[in-house]
C-alpha positions in Angstrom: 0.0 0.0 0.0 2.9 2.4 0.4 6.1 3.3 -1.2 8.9 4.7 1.1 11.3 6.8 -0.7 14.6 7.7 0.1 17.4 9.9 -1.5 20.9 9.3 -0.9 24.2 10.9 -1.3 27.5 10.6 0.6 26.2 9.3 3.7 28.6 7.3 4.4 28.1 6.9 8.2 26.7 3.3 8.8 24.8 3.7 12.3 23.2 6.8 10.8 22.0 5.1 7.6 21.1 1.6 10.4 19.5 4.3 12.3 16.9 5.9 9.6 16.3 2.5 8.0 15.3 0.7 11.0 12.9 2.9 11.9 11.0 1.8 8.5 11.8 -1.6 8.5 10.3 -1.4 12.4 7.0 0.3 11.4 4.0 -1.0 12.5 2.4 -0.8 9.4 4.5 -3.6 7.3 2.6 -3.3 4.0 5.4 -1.3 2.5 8.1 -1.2 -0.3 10.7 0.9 0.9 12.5 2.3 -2.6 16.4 4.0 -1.9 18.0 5.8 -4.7 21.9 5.7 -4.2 22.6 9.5 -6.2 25.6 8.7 -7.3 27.7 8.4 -4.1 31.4 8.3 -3.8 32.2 7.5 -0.4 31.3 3.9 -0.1 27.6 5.0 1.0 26.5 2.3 -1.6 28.5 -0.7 -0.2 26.7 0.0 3.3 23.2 0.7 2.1 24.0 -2.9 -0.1 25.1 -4.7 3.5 21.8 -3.0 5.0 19.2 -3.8 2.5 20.3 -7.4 2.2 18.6 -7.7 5.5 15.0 -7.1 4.2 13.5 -7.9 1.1 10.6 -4.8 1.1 13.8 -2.6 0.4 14.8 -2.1 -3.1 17.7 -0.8 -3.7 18.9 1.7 -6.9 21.8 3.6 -8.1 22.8 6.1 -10.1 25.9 6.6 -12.2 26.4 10.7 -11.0 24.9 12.8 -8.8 21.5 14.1 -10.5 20.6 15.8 -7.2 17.4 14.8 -4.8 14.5 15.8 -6.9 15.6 13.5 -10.0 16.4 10.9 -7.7 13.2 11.0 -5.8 11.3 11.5 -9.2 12.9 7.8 -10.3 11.8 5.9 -7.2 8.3 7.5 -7.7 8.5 6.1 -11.0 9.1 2.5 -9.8 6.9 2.6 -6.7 3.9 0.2 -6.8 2.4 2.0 -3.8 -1.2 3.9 -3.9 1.0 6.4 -1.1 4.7 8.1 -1.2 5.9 8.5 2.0 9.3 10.5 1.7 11.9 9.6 4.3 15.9 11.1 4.7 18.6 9.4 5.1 19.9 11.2 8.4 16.7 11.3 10.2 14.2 8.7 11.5 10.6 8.1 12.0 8.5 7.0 14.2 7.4 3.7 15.0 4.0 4.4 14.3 4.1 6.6 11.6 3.2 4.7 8.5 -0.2 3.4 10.1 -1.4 6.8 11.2 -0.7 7.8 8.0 -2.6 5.8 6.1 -5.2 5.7 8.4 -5.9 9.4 8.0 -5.4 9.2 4.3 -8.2 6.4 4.2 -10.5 7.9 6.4 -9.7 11.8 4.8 -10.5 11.1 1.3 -10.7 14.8 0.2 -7.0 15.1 1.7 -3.8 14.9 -0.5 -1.1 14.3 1.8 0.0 14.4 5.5 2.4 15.6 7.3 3.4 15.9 11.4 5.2 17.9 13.7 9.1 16.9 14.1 11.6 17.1 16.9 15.0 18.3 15.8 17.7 16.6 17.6 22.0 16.1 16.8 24.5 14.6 19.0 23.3 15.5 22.8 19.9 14.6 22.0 16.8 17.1 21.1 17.4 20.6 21.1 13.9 21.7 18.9 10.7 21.3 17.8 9.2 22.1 14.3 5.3 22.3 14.0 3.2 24.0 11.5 -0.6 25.0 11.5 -3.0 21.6 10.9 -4.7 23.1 7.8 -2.3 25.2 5.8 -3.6 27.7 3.1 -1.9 29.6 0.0 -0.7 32.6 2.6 0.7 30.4 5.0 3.7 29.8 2.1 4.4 33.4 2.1 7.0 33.0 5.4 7.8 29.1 4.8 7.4 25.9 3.7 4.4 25.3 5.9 4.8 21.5 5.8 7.8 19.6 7.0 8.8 17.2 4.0 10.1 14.5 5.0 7.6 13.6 7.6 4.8 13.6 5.0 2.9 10.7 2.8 1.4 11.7 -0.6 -1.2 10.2 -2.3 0.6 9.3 -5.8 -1.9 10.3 -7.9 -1.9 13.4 -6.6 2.4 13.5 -7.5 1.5 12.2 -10.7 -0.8 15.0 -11.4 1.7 17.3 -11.1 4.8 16.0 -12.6 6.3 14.9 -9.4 9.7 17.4 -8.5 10.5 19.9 -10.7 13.8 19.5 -11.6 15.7 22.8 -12.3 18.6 25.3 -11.3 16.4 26.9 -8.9 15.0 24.1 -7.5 18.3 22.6 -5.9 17.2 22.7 -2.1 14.0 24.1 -2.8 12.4 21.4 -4.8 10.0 20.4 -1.4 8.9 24.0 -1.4 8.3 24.2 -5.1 6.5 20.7 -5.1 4.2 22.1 -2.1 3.2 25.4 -4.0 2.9 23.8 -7.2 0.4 20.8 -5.6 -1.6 24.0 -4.1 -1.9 25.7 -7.5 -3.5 22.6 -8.6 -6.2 22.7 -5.9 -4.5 19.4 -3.9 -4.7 20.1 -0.2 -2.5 18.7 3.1 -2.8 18.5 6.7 -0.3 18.3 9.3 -1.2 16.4 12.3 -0.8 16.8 16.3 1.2 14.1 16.3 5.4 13.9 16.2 6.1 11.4 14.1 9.1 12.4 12.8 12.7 13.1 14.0 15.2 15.3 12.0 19.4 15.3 12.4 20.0 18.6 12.2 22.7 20.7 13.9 22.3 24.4 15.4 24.8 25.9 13.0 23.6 24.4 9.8 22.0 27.2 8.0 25.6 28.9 8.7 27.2 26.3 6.4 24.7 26.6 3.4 25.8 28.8 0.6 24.3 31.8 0.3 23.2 31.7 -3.9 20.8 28.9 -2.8 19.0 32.0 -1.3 18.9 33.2 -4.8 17.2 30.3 -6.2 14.6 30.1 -3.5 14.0 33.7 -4.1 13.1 32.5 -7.8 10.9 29.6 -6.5 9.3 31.7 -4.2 8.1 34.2 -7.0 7.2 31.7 -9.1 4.6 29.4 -6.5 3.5 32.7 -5.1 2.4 34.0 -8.6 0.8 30.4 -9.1 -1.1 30.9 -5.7 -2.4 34.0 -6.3 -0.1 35.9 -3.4 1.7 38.1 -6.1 2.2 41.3 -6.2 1.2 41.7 -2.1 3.8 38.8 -1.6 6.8 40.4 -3.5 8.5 41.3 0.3 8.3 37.8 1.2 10.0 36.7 -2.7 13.2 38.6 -1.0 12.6 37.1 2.3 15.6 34.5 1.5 18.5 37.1 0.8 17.2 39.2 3.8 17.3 36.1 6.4 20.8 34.7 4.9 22.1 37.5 7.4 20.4 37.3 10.2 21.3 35.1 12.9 19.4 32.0 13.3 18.9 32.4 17.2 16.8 35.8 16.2 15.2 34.2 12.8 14.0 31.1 15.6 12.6 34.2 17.7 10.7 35.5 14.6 8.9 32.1 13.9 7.8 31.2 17.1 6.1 34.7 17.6 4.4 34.3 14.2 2.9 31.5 14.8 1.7 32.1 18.4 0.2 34.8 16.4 -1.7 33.0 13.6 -2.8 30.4 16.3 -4.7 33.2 18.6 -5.8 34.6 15.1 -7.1 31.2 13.9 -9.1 30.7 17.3 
């Protein structure tokens, strides 16, 4: 009933990779295939994803030859899934025991939903440090600060990928292709919820967004004009286009402070 997808790319540590496949292979929900496109690594990630996968036959495993980035890579295992649902998962994170079967079981019983999504906690090498949670019922404005759905946590109904393409792969795309897929499913009248529930757990150190280069800021600003346009959020939404090259300086401890106040805010607004 559902494909698991995974992209990977120079991941080469083996009690991560363990780590994030367990945690499928021990869902609770075991009608699954669970699809993992090697993206052309070079570090031996292959060779310990091979050892892994031997261990279970729902996992199929793929390569390819270079690097096409994540969106090509996810698009392939979409295009060899068998599932009726896509649930995305990342390499260096890990799910929930439970998450598959709450997922389908809202998807089954929400028939005029999409796809799901939950909250995550964020967590690195002294254990969790964050939470990330966004409103249950997003709408086209709620793009205009961010992604309002965490990715990797969520499970699609595959027709509803299908109908638009799947990932767009492009220049402006690279590390935005979740947010251009979200925008783009929107424009096409498909809708997503994000439940209560943490069902998902992301790697992710403090000082990451200090690492990432700042011209992928560039290219988000591009996506970003081109979803809002499609949602309707243009020309009101042209401040938030330039959002990205505006928060590239800002420290993340502040841009943290920013997020939590705006969504206290929409919450009391929404009641």
């Amino acid at each position: 009933m559902v494909s698991v997808i995974m992209s990977v790319f120079n991941t080469n540590d083996e009690t991560l990779l363990q780590h994030s496949i367990q945690s499928i292979i021990s869902q609770t929900f075991s009608n699954f295939e669970f699809i993992i496109c090697d993206d052309g690594s070079t570090d031996g990630t292959y060779e310990i994803l091979e050892t892994i996968s031997k261990g279970d036959s729902r996992i199929k495993l793929i390569k390819n030859e270079t690097n096409l980035r994540a969106a090509t890579a996810r698009n392939r295992c979409i295009s060899l899934s068998k599932g009726k649902y896509i649930a995305v998962m990342d390499a260096d994170d890990y799910s929930a025991v439970n998450r598959l079967q709450i997922q389908v079981d809202f998807l089954e019983n929400n028939k005029e939903i999409d796809f799901v999504g939950s909250g995550a906690d964020l967590y690195n090498e002294n254990g969790i440090w964050g939470h990330r949670k966004y409103n249950s019922t997003p709408e086209n404005k709620d793009f205009l600060f961010v992604l309002p759905f965490i990715h990797a946590s969520v499970m699609f109904r595959k027709k509803a990928l299908k109908a638009v393409g799947g990932y767009r792969v492009a220049k402006e795309t690279i590390r935005t292709e979740d947010y251009d897929l979200f925008m783009r499913l929107y424009a096409n009248g498909y809708k997503g919820v994000n439940l209560e529930d943490t069902l998902y757990f992301i790697n992710e150190d403090q000082s990451l967004y200090k690492r990432r280069k700042y011209y992928h800021k560039f290219n988000e600003a591009v996506v970003r004009y081109k979803g809002f346009r499609a949602l309707g959020l243009m020309p009101g939404g042209f401040l938030y286009v330039i959002k990205p090259l505006i928060v590239g300086l800002i420290p993340l401890s502040i841009l943290n402070l920013l997020k939590d106040k705006y969504y206290r805010h929409k919450k009391l607004v929404d009641k």
